[in-house]
Every structure is written in C-alpha cells, then in structure tokens.
C-alpha positions as CSV (number, residue, x, y, z in Angstrom):
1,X,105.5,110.8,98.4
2,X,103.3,110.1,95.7
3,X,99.9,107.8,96.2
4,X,101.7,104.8,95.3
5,X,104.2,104.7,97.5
6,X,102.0,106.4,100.2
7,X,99.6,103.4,100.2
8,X,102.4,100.9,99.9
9,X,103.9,102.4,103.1
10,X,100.4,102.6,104.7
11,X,100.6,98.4,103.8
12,X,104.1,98.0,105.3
13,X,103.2,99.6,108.4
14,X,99.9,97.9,109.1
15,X,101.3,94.4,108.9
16,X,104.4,95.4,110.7
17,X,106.0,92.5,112.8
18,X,105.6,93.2,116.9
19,X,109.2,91.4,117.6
20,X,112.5,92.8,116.9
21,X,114.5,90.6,116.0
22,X,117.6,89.8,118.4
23,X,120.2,90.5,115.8
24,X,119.6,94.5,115.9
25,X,121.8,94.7,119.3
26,X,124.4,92.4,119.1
27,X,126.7,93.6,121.6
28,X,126.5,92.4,125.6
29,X,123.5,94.1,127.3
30,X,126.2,95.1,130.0
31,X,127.6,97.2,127.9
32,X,127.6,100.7,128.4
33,X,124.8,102.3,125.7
34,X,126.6,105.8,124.3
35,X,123.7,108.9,123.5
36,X,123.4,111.3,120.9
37,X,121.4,114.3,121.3
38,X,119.9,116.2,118.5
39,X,118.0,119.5,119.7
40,X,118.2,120.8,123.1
41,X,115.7,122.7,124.5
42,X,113.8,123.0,127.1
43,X,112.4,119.6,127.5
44,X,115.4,117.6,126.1
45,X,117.4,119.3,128.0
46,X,115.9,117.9,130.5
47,X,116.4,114.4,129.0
48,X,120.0,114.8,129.3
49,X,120.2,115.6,132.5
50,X,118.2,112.3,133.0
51,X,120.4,110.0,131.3
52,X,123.6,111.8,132.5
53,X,122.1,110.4,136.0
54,X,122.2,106.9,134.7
55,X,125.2,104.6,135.0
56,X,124.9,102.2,132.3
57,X,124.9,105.3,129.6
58,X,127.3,107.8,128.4
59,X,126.5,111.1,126.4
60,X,128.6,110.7,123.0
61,X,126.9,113.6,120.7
62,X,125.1,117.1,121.1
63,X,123.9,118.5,118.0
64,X,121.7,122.2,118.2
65,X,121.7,124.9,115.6
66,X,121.8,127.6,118.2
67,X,125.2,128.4,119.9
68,X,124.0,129.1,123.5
69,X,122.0,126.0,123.7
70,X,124.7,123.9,122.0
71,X,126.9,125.4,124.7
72,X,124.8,124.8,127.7
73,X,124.6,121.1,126.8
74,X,128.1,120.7,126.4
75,X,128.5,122.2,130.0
76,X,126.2,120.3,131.5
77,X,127.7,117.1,130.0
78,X,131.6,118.1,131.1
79,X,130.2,119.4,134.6
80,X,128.9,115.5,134.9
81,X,132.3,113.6,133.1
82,X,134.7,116.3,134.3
83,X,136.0,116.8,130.7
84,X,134.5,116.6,126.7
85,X,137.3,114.4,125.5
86,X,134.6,111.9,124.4
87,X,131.6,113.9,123.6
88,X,131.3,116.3,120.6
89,X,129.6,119.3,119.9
90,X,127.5,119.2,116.3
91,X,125.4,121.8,113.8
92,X,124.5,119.5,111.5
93,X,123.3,116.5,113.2
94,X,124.1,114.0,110.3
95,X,127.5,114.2,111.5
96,X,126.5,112.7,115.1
97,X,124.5,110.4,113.4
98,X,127.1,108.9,111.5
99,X,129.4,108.8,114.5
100,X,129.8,104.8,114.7
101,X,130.3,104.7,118.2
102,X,126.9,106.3,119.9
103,X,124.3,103.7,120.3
104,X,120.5,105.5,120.1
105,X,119.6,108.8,119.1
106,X,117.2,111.3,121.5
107,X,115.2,114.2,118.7
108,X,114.3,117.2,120.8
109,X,114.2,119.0,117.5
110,X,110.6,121.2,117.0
111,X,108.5,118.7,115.5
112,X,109.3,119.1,111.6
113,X,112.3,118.1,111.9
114,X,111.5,114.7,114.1
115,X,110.2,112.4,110.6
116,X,114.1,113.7,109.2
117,X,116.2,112.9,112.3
118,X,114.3,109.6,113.1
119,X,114.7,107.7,109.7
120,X,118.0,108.9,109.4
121,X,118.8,107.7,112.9
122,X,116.8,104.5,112.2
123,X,118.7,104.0,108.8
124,X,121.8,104.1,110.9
125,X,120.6,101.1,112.6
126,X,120.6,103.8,116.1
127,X,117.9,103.2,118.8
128,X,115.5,106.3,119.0
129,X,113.6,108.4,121.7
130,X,111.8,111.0,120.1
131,X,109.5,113.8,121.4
132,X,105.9,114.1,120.8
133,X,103.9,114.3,118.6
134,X,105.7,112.3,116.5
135,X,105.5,114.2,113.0
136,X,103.4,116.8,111.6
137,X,101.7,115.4,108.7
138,X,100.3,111.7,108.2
139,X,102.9,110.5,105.5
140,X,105.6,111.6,107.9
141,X,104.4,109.2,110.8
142,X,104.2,106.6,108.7
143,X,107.7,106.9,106.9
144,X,109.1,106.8,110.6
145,X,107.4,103.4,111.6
146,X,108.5,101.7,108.1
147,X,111.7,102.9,108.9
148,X,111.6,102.0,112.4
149,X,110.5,98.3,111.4
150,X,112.6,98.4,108.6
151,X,116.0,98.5,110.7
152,X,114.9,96.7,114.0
153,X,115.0,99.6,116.1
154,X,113.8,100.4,119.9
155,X,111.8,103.4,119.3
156,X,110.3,105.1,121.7
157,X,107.9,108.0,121.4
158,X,107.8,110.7,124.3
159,X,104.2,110.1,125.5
160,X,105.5,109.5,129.6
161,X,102.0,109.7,130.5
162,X,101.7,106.0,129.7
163,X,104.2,105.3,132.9
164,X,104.6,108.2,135.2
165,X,102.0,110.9,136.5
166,X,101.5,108.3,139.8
167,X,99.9,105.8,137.2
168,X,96.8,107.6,136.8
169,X,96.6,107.4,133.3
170,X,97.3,103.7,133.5
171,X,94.4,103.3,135.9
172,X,91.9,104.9,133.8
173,X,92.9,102.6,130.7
174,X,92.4,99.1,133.0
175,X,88.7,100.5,134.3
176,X,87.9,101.6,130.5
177,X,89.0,97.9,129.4
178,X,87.3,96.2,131.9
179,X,83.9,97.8,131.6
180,X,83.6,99.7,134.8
181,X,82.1,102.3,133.0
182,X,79.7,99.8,130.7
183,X,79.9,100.6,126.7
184,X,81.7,103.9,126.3
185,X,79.5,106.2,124.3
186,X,82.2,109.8,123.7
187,X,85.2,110.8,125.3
188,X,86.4,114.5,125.5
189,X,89.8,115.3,125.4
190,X,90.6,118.6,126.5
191,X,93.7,120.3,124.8
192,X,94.2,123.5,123.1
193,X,93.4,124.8,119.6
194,X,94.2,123.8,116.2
195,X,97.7,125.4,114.5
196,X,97.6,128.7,112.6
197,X,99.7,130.2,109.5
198,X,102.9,131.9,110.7
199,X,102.7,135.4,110.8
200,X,106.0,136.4,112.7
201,X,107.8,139.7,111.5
202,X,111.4,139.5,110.4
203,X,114.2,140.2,113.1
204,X,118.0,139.5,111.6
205,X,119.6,136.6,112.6
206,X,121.8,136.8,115.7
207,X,125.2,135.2,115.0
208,X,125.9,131.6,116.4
209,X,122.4,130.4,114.8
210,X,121.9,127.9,111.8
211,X,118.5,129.6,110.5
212,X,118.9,127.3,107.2
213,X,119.4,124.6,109.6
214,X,116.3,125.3,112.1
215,X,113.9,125.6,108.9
216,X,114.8,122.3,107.2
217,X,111.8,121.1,104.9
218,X,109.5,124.2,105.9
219,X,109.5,127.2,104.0
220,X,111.8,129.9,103.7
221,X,110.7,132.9,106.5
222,X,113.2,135.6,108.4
223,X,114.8,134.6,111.8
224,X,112.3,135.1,114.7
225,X,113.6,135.2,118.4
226,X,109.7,133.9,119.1
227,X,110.5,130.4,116.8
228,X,114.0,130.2,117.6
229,X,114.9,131.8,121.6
230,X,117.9,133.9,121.7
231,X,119.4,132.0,125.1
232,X,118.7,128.8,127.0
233,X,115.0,129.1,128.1
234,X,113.0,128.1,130.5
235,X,109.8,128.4,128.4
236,X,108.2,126.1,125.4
237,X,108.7,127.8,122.3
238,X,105.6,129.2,120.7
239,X,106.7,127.4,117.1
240,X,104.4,125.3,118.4
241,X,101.7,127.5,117.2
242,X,102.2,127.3,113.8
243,X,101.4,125.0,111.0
244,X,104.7,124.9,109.4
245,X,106.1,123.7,112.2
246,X,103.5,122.1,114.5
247,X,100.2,121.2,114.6
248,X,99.2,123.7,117.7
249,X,98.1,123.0,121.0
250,X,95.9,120.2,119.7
251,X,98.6,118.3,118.9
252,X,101.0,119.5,121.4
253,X,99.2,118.7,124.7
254,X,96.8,116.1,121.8
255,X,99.8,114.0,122.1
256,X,99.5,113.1,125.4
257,X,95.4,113.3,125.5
258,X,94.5,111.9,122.4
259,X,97.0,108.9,123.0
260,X,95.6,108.1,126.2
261,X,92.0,107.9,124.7
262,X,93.5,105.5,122.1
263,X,95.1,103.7,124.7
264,X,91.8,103.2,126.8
265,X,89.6,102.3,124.0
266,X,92.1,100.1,122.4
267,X,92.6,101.6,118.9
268,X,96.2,102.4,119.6
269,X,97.1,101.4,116.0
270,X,94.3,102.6,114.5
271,X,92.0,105.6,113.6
272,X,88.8,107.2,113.4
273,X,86.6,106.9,110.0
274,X,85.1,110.4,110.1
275,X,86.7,113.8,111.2
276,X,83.3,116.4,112.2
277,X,84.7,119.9,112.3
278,X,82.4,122.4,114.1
279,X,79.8,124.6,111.7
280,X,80.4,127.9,113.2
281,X,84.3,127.4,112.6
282,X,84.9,127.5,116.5
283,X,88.3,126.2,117.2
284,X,87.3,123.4,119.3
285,X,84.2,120.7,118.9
286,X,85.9,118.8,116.2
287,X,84.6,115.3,116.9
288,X,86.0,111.9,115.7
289,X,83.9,109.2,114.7
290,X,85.1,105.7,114.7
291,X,83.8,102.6,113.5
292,X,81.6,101.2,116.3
293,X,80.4,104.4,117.0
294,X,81.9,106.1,119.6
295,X,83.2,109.8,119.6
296,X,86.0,111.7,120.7
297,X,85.2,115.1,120.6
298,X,88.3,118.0,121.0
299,X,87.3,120.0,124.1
300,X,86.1,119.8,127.5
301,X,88.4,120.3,130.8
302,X,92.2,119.3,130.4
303,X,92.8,115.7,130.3
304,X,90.4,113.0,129.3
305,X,86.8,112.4,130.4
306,X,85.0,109.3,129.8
307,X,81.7,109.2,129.2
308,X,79.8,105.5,129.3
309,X,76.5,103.9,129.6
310,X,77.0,103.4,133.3
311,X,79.0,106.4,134.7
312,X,81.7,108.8,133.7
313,X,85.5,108.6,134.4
314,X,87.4,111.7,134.3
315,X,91.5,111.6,134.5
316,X,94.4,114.4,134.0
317,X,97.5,114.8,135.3
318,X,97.1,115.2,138.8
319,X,93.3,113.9,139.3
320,X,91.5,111.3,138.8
321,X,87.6,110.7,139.3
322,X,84.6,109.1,138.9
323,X,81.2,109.3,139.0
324,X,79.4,107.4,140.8
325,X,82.4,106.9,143.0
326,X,82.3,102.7,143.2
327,X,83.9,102.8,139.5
328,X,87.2,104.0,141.1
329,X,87.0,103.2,144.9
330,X,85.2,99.6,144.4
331,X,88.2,97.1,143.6
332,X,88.4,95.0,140.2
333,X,88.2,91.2,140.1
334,X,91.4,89.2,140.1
335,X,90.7,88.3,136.6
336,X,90.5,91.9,135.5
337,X,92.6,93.3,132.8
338,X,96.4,94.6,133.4
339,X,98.4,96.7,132.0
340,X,102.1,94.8,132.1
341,X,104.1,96.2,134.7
342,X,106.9,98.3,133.2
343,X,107.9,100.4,135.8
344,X,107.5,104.1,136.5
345,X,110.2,106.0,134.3
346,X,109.5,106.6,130.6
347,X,112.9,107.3,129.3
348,X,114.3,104.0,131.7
349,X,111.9,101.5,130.2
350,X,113.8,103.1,126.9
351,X,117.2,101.8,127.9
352,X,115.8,98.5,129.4
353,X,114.0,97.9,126.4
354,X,117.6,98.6,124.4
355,X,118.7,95.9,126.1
356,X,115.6,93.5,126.3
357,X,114.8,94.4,122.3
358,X,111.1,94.5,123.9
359,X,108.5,97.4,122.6
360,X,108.8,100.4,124.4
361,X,105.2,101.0,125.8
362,X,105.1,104.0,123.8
363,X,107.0,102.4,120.6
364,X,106.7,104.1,117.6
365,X,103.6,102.6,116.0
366,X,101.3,104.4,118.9
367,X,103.1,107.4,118.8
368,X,102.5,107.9,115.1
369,X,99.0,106.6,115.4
370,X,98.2,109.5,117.6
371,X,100.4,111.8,115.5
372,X,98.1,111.0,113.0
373,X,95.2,111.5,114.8
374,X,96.1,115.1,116.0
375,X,97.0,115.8,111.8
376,X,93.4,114.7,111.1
377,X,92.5,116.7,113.3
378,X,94.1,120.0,112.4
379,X,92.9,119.1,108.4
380,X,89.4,119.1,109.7
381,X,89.7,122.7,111.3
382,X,91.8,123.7,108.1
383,X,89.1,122.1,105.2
384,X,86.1,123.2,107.2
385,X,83.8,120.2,106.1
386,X,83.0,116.9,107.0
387,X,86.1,114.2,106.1
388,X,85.6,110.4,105.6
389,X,88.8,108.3,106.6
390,X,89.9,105.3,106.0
391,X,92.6,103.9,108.4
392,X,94.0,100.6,106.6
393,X,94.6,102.6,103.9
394,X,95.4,105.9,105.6
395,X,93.8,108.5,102.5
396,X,90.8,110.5,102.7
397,X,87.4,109.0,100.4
398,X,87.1,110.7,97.1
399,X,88.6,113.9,98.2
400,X,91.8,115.3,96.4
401,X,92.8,118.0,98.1
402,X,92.5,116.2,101.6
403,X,94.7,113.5,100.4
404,X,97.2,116.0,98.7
405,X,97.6,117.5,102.8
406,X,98.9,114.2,103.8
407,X,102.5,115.0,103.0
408,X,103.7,118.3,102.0
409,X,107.2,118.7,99.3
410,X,109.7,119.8,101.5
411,X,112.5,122.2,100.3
412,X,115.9,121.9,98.7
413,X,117.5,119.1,100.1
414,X,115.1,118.6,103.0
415,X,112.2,116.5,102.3
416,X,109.1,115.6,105.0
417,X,110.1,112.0,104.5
C-alpha cells in the first residue's frame, strides 16, 4: 500500500457512513443464518460450540490448516447435527468463502491472517466476527473497515468485554462519561509487554499441516510445534509473542484494555497524537498522549485504572472499585449518561445485529481503532524515540521509517491487505 492509497483509505474510513444500508441482507430475518469457520483453536473453538447452541444458526464451513483441529471441529459439529451432509471440511478457506450458501464468516485465524480472511469475507458480501486485535499493522485495520463499509457488512470485532464480564466494564465507561471522577488526568492500562522477533528453532513438519498455509503474508521460517500445536489444545498459542505474527501481550490482552480506555474517554474512533516510549528501554511505560492532554500510559495492575481530578476508578475483569467509594456506591442522576442496552452475550448481539443491520457494539471501526492503538504502541517500543501521530490522517510527522512500519509487503500471493 503505497502513501497514496494509504491516505486515501485513511479518508474513506474517517468519513465512513454509521448505517448499513438495508439492502445488504435481503432475505427474511427468520431465516436460518448458515456459519463458516476459518481457524479453530482454542478460543474459536469455543465460538462454535456457542453458535452450535443457537437455533436460528447452522454451521456450513470449517476451514483449519492443521488436521487434528480441522477434525475436532468437524466432530463437534456432526456430534450436534447427527451427520456432516451439510457442513464441509476446508484447508484453504477461500473455498468456504466462496461457498454461496453460508451467510457470515467467524476468523479465529492468529492474527496475520484476520486483515486477509476479513476483506475477502467482506468482499463476498459475508457478515464477519473476527477475533482481537483486529490486524497487526495500521494499514491492515484500516483496509478491513473500507472493506467492511465498502460491502455493508455486520462486523463484529471480538472485544466481549464491551457486554459480558457482569457489565463491569460497561459501568466504568457511564461513571468516566458522566464525570464521577471530574476531568480525567491518565489512565493505566495494565497488559503485558510489547512483541519480540521470532527466534523458534526448526522442528519438521508433522503431516496433516498446511505450514505454507499457516504463514500466509509473514516470512518464510521452519514449522514450530510452539506457533503451530501438534493436537487440539487447551492453551493460547505463544505466536502471540512474536512480531510477525502478533503484536505481544500488549496487544493481545491491549485489545480488550486499551479498547475499554477508548471506550470510557470516548475516542473510540480515534487516536493519540504522541507515542512516549520509556528512556531506559523498559518494556512497559510507554505513554500515549492525546490531544486534550490526557495520558494512557502501558502498565499498572491488569485492567484499567482511572485516574481523575476527583478520585480514581479502577476496573478488570472480576473487580471493580473506587476511591473514595461514593463514585461507585453513590447512585447517578436519571439524566446521566447510558450505554444502550444490548444485552449480555457478545457473539448474540452479532446475530441480532445480522438481522437488525444495527452496529455491533464492537463493530469494526472500534476494533481497528484499538488495533491501531496497540500497533502504535509496539512501533514506539520497536523505534525507541519519541513519535508524533496524526489520527485523521493516520501517518507519523516527518518520519520515514515510522510511516514505512505501517504496512509491511507480504509474500508471494499473500499480501497484509
């Protein structure tokens, strides 16, 4: 993607309609919606056992480069329908995509690979959940929501701790809004470390696996069982580690954090100005400076602690708290800011949203918002220096080689977008 079309995309997806238009689901919302699967491991594996649970879906399409994981799907999937003579088994998960009769599209892939599935999906005019973070580099995230707009499709992004988690999450957003905490000064999001250069040794490929396949756009390395898992796993992958392949724990468990300090200080669709890595090259401190002033600095405890002129609010997965106490315990005015009420089920308000054409609460534009986020992030730890940003524009001021690490070239066929 050269800087042309990277800032004409960057154009498209900032004034990007918030409708989609009725005509992109024609069919009777009765209908029952038909699911193809691309990547099955350990957390979309546990997708599909969600949506074989739901009646008003059927699972069409599975589509995994590695045998016993391609296998365990399709067991799962006959165990629930009694028999496979509808769903299919796929390597190459064009061929599911181009399958007419599935509906919408869930990427479990590791993360290089979502940008590739997505647009092809959303070029298919196919409904798409896909797993966070939503790509790995900036140009990526923004190729999927142009392609996402592009075609009218419900796209959701896998950030569920915008609706479940006992609506923590969702409280600390309305008591950020509504000033409980009075101006909000820094917020510290707690989440692992930046990604690092792979540095796996070769092991052979075991038969049943699509190495070629599993690689895509990254570069050419040997087969590691630490990448790839030999057997259906009950673990998450450490490709996350890597660069080539993810953006580390910072943008694994950033995802999820990161969003939800977007969320709160509503910036969801929009960015920081300034990326402030640490000086001793410490692999947390990096802090984010956005227009109006306020910081979000990597590191603290797990979750999301907001500091404000009036009191603190700290929130994570199972906790939430506040000090002084009143800002949580005392209850808000009736005219207080709401989130809408979407239910408590991530991958339902998906489906409803199929049917409604509504935005998904984590539709596409947040998800690569924060996607882009945790890749500014991961540039500042790689450059070392101090990074001016500008997000209308999405490129780096006066700095060449920062801009040239918004996209990367792909390989053979396979590009990043």
């Amino acid at each position: 993607m050269n800087r042309r079309r990277f800032l004409k995309t960057a154009a498209t997806v900032a004034v990007a309609p918030n409708i989609i238009r009725a005509a992109a689901w024609a069919e009777p919302p009765s209908r029952t919606l038909n699911l193809g699967f691309v990547g099955v491991g350990i957390m979309s594996r546990g997708h599909l056992g969600f949506f074989l649970g739901q009646t008003d879906c059927r699972v069409l399409g599975i589509a995994e480069v590695a045998q016993p994981r391609r296998e365990a799907a399709m067991d799962m999937v006959q165990k629930k329908y009694g028999d496979l003579k509808s769903c299919q088994a796929y390597t190459d998960f064009r061929k599911l995509i181009a399958n007419k009769d599935i509906d919408a599209v869930v990427v479990g892939t590791p993360d290089h690979w979502h940008a590739t599935v997505s647009i092809a999906a959303a070029e298919a005019k196919k409904d798409v959940y896909c797993e966070k973070p939503l790509t790995v580099t900036v140009a990526a995230a923004l190729a999927v929501v142009q392609a996402a707009r592009k075609h009218d499709i419900v796209f959701q992004t896998g950030s569920q701790q915008r609706t479940e988690f006992g609506g923590r999450f969702r409280t600390a957003v309305e008591l950020v809004r509504n000033g409980r905490l009075g101006k909000i000064k820094r917020v510290l999001v707690g989440v692992g470390g930046p990604a690092k250069p792979c540095d796996l040794i070769a092991e052979p490929t075991p038969a049943g696996f699509e190495w070629d396949m599993w690689l895509g756009a990254a570069p050419v390395r040997a087969f590691n069982h630490v990448l790839c898992p030999l057997a259906v796993h009950n673990h998450f992958p450490a490709w996350r580690a890597y660069r080539e392949y993810a953006g580390g724990g910072l943008s694994d468990m950033g995802a999820h954090h990161f969003d939800i300090a977007q969320w709160a200080l509503d910036k969801d669709e929009s960015g920081p100005v300034e990326i402030i890595p640490p000086a001793d090259n410490a692999q947390t401190g990096l802090k984010f400076v956005y227009a109006d002033g306020i910081e979000v600095i990597h590191g603290g405890p797990s979750g999301c602690t907001f500091e404000g002129a009036d009191g603190t609010l700290y929130v994570d997965r199972n906790k939430i708290e506040s000090n002084p106490a009143r800002i949580l315990t005392d209850p808000q005015e009736k005219t207080a800011f709401r989130l809408p009420e979407i239910g408590t089920s991530h991958r339902r308000n998906w489906l409803d949203c199929i049917r409604s054409r509504k935005r998904p609460v984590a539709d596409v534009a947040k998800g690569a918002h924060t996607s882009i986020l945790c890749s500014l992030g991961n540039l500042g730890y790689q450059l070392g220096r101090r990074l001016k940003w500008d997000p209308k524009t999405y490129t780096f001021a006066n700095d060449t080689e920062a801009n040239g690490l918004l996209n990367r070239p792909g390989r053979g066929e396979w590009k990043w977008v």
